[in-house]
C-alpha positions, 0 to 999 in steps of 0.5 A: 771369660769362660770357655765352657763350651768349647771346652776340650774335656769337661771338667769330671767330678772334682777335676777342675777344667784344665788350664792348658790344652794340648795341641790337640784338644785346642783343635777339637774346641776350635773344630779345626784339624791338627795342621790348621791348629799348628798353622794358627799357633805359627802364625801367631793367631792362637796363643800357645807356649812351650813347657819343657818340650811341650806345646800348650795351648791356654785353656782360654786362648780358643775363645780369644781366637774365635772373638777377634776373628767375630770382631775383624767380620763384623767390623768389615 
């Protein structure tokens, strides 16, 4: 599943796309605030994990989030 278009930083001359996105650059993709992207994450509605003592968001975990929230309207 590409996330291209909700790509927080797009890939720059041979830099490849990033694999994980800091809290920060998830809530950009997602258009959605820093609170509300942290509020997801405890909630266990976007995926993240820790890396030292680092939060991290997987580069595809935005796009998960956003079609099973299309699927959950749809089949309502």
């Amino acid at each position: 599943m590409s996330i291209t278009h909700l790509d927080a930083r797009p890939a720059q001359g041979n830099d490849p796309a990033p694999v994980l996105l800091t809290v920060e650059e998830a809530a950009r993709c997602l258009r959605v605030g820093r609170t509300t992207c942290f509020a997801l994450i405890r909630r266990g509605e976007l995926e993240s994990l820790m890396i030292g003592g680092l939060r991290r968001v997987p580069a595809d975990a935005p796009t998960v989030y956003l079609a099973r929230r299309r699927a959950e309207r749809h089949a309502a």
